[in-house]
C-alpha positions in Angstrom: 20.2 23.9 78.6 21.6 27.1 79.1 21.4 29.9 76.7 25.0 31.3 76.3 25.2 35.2 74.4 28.4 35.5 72.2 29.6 38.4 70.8 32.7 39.0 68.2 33.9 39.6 65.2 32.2 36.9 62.5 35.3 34.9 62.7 35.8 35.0 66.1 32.5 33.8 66.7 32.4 31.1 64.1 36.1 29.7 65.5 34.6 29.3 69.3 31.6 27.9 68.5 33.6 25.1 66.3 35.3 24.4 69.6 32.0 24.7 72.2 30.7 21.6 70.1 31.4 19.5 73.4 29.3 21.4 75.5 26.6 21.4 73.2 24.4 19.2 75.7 24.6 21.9 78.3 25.3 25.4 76.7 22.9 26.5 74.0 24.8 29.4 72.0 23.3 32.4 70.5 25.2 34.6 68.1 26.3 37.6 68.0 28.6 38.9 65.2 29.1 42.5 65.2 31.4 44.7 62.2 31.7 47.1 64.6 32.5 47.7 68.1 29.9 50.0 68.8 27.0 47.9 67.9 28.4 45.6 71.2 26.2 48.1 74.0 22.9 48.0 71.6 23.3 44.0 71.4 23.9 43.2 75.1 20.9 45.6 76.3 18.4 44.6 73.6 19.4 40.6 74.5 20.6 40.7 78.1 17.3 39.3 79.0 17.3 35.8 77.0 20.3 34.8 78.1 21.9 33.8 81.6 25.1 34.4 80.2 27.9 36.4 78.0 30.7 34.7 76.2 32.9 37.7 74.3 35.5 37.1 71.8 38.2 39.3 73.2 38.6 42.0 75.9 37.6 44.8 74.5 33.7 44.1 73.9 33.9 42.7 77.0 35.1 45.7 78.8 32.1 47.6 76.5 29.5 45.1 77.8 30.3 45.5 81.1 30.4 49.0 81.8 26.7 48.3 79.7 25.5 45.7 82.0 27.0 46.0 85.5 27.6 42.8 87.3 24.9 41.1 87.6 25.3 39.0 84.7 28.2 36.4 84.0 30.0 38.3 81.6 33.3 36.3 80.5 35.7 36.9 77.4 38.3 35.3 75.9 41.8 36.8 77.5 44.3 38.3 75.0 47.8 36.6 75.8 51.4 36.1 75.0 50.5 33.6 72.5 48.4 36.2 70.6 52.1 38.2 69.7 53.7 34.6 69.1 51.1 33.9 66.5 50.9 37.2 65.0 55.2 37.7 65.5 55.8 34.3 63.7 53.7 34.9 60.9 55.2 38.3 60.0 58.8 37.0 60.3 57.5 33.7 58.1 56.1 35.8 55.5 58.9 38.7 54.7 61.6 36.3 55.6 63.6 38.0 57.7 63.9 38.9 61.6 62.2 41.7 62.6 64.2 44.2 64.1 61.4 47.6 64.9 57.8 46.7 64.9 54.5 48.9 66.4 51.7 48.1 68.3 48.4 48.7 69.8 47.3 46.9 72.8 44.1 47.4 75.2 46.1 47.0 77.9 48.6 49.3 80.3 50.4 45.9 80.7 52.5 45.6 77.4 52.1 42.2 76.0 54.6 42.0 73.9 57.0 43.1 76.4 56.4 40.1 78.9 56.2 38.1 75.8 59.4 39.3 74.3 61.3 38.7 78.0 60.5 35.0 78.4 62.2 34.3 74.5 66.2 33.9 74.6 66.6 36.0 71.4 67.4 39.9 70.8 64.2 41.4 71.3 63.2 43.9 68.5 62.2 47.3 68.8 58.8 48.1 70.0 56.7 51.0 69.5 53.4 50.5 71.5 49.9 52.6 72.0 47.6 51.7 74.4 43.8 51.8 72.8 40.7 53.5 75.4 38.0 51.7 75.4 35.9 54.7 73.8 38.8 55.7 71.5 38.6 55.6 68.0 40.3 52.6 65.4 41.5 56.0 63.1 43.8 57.0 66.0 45.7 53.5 65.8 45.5 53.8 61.5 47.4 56.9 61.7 49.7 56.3 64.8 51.4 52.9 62.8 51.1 55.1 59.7 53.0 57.6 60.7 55.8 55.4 62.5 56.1 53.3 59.1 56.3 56.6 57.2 58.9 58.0 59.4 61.3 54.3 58.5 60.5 53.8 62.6 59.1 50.1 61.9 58.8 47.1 59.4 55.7 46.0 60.3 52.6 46.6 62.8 51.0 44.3 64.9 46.9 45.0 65.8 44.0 43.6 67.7 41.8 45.5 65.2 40.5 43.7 61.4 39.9 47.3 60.2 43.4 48.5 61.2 45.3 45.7 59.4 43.1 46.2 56.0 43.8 49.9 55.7 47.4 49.5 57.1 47.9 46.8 54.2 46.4 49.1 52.1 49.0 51.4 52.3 51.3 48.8 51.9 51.8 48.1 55.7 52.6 44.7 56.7 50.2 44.2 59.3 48.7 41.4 61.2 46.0 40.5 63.5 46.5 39.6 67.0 44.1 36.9 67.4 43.7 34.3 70.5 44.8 30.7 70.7 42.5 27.8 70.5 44.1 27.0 73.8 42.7 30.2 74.9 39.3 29.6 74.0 39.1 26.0 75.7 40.2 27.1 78.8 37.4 30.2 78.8 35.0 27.5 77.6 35.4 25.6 80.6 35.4 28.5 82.8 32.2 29.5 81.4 30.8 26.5 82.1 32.0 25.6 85.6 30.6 29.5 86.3 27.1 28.6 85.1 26.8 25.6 86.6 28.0 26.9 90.1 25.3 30.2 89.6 22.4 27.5 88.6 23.2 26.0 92.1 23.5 29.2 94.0 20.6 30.3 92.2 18.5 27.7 93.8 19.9 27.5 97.3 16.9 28.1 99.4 16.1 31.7 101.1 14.4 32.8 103.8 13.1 36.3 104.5 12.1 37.5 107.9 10.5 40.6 108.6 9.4 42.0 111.5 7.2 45.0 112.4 9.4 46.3 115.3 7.4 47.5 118.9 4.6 45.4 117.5 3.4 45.5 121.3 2.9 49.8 121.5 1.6 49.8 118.0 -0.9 47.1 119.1 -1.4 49.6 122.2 -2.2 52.3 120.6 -5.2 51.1 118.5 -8.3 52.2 119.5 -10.2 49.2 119.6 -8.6 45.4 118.4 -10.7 45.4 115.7 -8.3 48.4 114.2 -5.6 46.7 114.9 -6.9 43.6 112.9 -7.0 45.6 109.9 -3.9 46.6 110.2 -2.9 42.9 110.6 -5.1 42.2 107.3 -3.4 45.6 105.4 0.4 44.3 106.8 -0.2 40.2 105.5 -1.9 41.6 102.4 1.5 43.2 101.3 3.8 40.4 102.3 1.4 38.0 101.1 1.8 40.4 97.3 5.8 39.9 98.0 5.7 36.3 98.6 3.9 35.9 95.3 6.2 38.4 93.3 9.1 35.4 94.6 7.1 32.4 94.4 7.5 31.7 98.0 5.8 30.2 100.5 4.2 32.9 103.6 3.4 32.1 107.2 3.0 34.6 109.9 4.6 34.0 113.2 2.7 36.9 115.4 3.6 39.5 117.6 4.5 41.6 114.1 7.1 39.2 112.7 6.3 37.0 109.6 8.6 34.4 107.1 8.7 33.6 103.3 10.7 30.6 102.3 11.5 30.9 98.2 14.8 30.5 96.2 17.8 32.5 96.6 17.8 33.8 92.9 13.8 34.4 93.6 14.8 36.9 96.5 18.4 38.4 95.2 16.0 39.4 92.1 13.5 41.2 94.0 15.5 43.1 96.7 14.0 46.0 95.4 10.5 45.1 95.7 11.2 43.5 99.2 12.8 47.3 99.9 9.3 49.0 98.8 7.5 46.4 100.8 9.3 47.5 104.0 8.8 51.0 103.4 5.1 50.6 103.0 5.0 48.5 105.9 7.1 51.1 108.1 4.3 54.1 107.0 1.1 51.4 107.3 2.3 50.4 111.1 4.2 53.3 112.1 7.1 52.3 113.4 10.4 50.6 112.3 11.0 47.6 110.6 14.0 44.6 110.4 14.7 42.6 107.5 16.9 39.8 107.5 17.4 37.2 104.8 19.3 33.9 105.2 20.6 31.7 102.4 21.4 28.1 102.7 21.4 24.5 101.4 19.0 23.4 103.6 15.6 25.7 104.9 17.5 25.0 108.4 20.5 26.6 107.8 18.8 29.3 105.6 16.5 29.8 108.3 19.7 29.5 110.9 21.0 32.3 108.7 18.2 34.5 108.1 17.9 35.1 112.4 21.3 36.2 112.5 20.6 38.7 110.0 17.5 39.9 111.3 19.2 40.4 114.6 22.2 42.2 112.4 19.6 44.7 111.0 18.1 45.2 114.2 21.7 46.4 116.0 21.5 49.2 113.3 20.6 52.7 113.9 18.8 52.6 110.6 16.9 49.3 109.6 18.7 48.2 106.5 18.0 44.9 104.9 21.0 42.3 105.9 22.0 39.4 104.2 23.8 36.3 106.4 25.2 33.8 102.9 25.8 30.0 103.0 29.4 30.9 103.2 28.9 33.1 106.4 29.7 36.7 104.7 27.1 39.2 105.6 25.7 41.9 102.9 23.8 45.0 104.4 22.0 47.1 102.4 21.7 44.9 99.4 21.3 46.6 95.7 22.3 50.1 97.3 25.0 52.3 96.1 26.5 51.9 99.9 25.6 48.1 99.9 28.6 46.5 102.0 29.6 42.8 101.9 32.4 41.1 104.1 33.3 38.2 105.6 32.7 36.8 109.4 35.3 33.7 109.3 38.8 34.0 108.8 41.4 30.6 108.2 44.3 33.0 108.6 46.1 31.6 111.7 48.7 34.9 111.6 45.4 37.2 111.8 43.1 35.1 113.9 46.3 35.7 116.7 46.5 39.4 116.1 42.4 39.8 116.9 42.7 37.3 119.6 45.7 39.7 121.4 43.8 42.9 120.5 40.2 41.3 121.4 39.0 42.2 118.4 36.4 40.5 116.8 36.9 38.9 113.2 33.2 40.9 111.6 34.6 44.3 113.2 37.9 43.9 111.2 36.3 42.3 108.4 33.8 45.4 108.6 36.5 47.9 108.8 38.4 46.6 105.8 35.5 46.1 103.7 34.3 49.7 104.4 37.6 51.0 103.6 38.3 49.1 100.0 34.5 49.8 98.9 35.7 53.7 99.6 38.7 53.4 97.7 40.4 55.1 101.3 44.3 54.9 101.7 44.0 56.8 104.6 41.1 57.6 107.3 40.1 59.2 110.6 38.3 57.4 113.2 35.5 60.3 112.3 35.0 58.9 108.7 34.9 55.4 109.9 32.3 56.7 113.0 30.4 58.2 109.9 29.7 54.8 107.8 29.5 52.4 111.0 26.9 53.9 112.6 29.1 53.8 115.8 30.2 56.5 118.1 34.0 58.0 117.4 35.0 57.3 120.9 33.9 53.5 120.2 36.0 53.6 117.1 38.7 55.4 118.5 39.2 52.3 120.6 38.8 49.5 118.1 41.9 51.4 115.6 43.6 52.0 118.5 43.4 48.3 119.3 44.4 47.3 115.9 47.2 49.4 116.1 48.5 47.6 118.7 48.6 44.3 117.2 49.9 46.2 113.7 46.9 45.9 111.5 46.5 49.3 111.2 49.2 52.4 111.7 48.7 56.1 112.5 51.0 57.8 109.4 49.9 61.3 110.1 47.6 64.0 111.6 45.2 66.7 110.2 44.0 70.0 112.1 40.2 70.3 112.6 38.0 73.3 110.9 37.0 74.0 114.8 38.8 74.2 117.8 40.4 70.8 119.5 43.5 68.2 118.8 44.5 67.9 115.5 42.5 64.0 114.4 45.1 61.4 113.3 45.2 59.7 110.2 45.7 56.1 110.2 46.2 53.3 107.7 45.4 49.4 107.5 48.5 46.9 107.3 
């Protein structure tokens, strides 16, 4: 059974639990009602830890929790839709009998919903006056901006995602009504939520395989005075991993000549990445010298283990040791849980692409590579220096990879920029 965290308004909450009743054999829900939506960040950090998941009634607690929480939870919400305006549209029209011709609005989102809503309907679309709410802005804001429109004989009525803002609009004598999600809506995030736990439960128990070797083991065994220092450094060295293997519940075994191998569960290692990181570093000062990490997942300990050598040989090709990750999938992660952590793919189905690489001998990880590094830096443009930079290659090497690419048009040169010192101007180029 798998505890489920939900969070919304009290009727919110008590209308998706009415329809998770059929999953009540595999998702155990815990509630959450909040009056306000500033008591979401307190709930999700004081709870995050007893559940495995977050179910949220609508987007903007979501978008609360997960700037609270980060991403390493499955955080889902129920999406707000055309069907919300439909609901909310009919009900005004029903209620003051008559076709509403100027309405306002507040919406969450820079995409208008009532807009796309509005276009798909064969009918004379009314006047609209929208505001788009920030996620830290405040409910008085929306109050006074339908307030002041109805004042002004602007509108007829107001539409809101906010209980608060209807009551005090209606107070003022306001028609105003609540944008709420379908039942539709909720099923379908229902069984997203559920197809996403069951596929992390899986994931989570893939097995993992850690290898770590104590690079130059053959100097460092060299430059002991006598082999009985160097078996205490052997004790001090399986004494840590032997601590690390425990902190995963995995299994140790020491393959000599400085490398050793845990077998555990995926989940087990993604969870203690940064006590596999101190581990390293104390092995690194203990032995002097450098050492590779590489991790494999799989579905078998084969192809973990399979996986695991290709990523120890991937961290090993690096100017600085950082822990790689080869994934069941074949994507590779270096420098897992670290602000420049970079994750890309090494297989491609793309027949258009696979011929472009082929004619500019290019492999598919260097592009992949390249185009990861570039979204994760948000770049529209680079130079073959700031690529150089975060490779760990030389700029000549790089200068002839983009000028490759280039060639078979996935990337372009748009421009040029003059250097602080002497030399030719460096060119700016772009991906396709």
């Amino acid at each position: 059974m798998y505890k489920i965290g939900l969070v919304g308004l009290k009727t919110s909450v008590e209308q998706i639990l009415d329809l998770a009743e059929e999953y009540k054999h595999e998702l155990e829900f815990i509630s959450f009602p909040y009056v306000k939506t500033e008591e979401v960040e307190k709930i999700v950090k004081e709870h995050n830890s007893h559940v495995v998941a977050w179910l949220f009634s609508g987007p903007l607690p979501y978008e609360i929790a997960k700037k609270t929480l980060g991403t390493d939870k499955i955080i889902v919400h129920v999406p707000a839709t055309e069907s919300a305006f439909y609901k909310s549209f009919l009900e005004m029209i029903y209620e003051q009998g008559k076709i509403i011709e100027q309405l306002s609005i507040d919406t969450m989102f820079l995409n208008n919903i009532s807009e796309e809503a509005l276009s798909q309907l064969n009918i004379k679309p009314p006047k609209i006056y929208a505001k788009v709410f920030e996620l830290d802005g405040d409910t008085n804001e929306l109050v006074h901006f339908h307030l002041n429109l109805w004042n002004e004989g602007k509108t007829e009525g107001a539409l809101s995602w906010f209980p608060s803002v209807c009551e005090a609009l209606r107070e003022n004598g306001i028609p105003a009504y609540r944008m709420s999600t379908s039942k539709i809506e909720i099923r379908q995030t229902l069984r997203v939520l559920s197809e996403k736990v069951k596929t992390s439960y899986f994931k989570d128990t893939q097995i993992g395989v850690e290898i770590i070797e104590v690079e130059y083991f053959n100097r460092v065994a060299e430059e002991m005075k006598t082999p009985y220092h160097l078996q205490y450094l052997e004790l001090r060295l399986k004494e840590m991993l032997i601590q690390l293997g425990e902190k995963i519940n995995g299994s140790f075994s020491e393959k000599g000549n400085g490398r050793y191998m845990i077998f555990s569960s995926r989940g087990a290692i993604e969870r203690e990445i940064i006590t596999l990181e101190d581990t390293i570093q104390k092995l690194a000062f203990e032995a002097d010298t450098t050492v590779a990490v590489g991790i494999g997942f799989g579905e078998t300990a084969y192809s973990a283990e399979i996986n695991a050598f290709r990523a120890i040989q991937h961290s090993k090709e690096m100017k600085k040791r950082e822990i790689v990750i080869v994934q069941d999938d074949g994507k590779i992660v270096e420098s897992p849980g670290k602000k420049k952590e970079l994750q890309y793919d090494t297989r491609t189905h793309n027949k258009l692409l696979i011929e472009k690489l082929k004619n500019g001998n290019i492999s598919v990880k260097t592009y992949k590579k390249i185009s990861a590094l570039v979204q994760r830096m948000g770049w529209s443009d680079f130079t073959t220096k700031d690529l150089a930079t975060y490779l760990e290659m030389t700029e000549r090497n790089v200068r002839r990879i983009v000028a490759d690419m280039c060639e078979v048009d996935l990337a372009q040169c748009v421009g040029e920029e003059a250097n602080a010192t002497r030399g030719r101007p460096s060119k700016i180029y772009r991906l396709l």
